[in-house]
N, C-alpha and C positions, 0 to 999 in steps of 0.2 A: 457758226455752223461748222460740222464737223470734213474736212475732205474727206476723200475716196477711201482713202487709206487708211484711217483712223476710224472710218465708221466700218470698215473692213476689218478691223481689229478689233474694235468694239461689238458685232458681230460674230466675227471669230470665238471670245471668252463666253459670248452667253449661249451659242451652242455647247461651248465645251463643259461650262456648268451644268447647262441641263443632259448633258450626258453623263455626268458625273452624279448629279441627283437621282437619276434612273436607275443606274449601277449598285448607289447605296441600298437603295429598295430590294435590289436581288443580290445582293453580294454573294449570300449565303447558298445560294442555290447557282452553282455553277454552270449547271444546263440552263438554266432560265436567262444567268447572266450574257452566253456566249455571243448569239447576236448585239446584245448590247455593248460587251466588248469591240465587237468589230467596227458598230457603229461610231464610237468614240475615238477609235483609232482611227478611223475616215476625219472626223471633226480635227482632231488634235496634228493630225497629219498635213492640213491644209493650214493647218493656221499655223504649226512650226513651217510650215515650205516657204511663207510669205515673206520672214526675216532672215532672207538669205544673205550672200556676199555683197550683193548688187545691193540691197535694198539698205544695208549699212554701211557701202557706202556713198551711197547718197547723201545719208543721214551725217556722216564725217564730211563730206562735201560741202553741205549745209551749212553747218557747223564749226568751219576752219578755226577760225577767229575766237570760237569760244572754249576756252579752255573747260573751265566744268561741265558743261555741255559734250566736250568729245573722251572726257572720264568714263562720263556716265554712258556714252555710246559703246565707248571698250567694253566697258564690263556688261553689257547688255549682250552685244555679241560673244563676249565670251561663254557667260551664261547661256547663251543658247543651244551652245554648242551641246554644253552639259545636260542641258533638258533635254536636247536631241538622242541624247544617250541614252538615258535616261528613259525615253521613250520606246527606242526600238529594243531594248533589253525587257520593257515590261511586256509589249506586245508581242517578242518573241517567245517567249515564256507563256501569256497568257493569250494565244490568237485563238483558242478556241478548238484546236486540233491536236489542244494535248490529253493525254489521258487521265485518268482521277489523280497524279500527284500535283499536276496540275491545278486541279478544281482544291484539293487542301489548301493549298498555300496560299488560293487568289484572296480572301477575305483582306486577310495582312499587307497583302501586299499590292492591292488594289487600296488600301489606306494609307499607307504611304508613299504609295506612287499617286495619288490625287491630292495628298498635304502639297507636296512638289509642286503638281501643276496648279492648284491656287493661289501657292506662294509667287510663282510665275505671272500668273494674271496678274497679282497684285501689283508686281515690281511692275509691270509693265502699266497697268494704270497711274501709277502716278510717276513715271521716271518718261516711260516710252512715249506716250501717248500726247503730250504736253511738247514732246520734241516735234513729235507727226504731227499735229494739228497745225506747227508752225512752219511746215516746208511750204 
């Protein structure tokens, strides 16, 4: 059975996916996309808030003892950071309250700002989640 936390994360990726599936549907149309932007940025926003300072280190807490285990927690924290980046550059760029140079670029660059955050989900499915399930 999955704890609180893990299903809180589990959770977390499959709003973010299907906000991500939604987006692809409108990409092209920037007016249509704008809410859907915002919405994903509410999703993506709660779910990067969850892995914060506290919550890894818990997870190094956890973990003292295990050498490979507190690797893979570095680099998860590290990495998040960079998604956090990552994030607020894309939705400051694209919050919906820019004007059409804006709505040009989002196509692009709403494709490689979701490559990122599935490659994200990933890592975290099989790295993070396997750590959570065992606190």
């Amino acid at each position: 059975m999955l704890s609180n936390l893990a299903k809180s994360i589990t959770e977390g990726h499959a709003a973010i996916i299907e906000s991500i599936d939604q987006l692809q549907a409108v990409s092209r149309s920037y007016n249509t996309a704008k809410p859907k932007i915002r919405e994903m940025n509410h999703r993506l926003t709660a779910h990067l808030s969850r892995q914060n300072a506290v919550f890894f280190d818990r997870l190094r807490t956890r973990y003292q003892a295990d050498r490979p285990a507190l690797k893979i927690i570095e680099f998860l924290a590290h990495d998040i950071k960079a998604m956090k980046v990552k994030h607020l550059v894309f939705f400051d760029q694209h919050s919906g309250d820019m004007g059409d140079m804006s709505g040009r670029t989002f196509p692009k660059d709403f494709y490689d700002f979701y490559r990122e955050v599935l490659t994200r989900i990933r890592i975290e499915e099989e790295y993070l989640l396997p750590l959570v399930e065992k606190m």
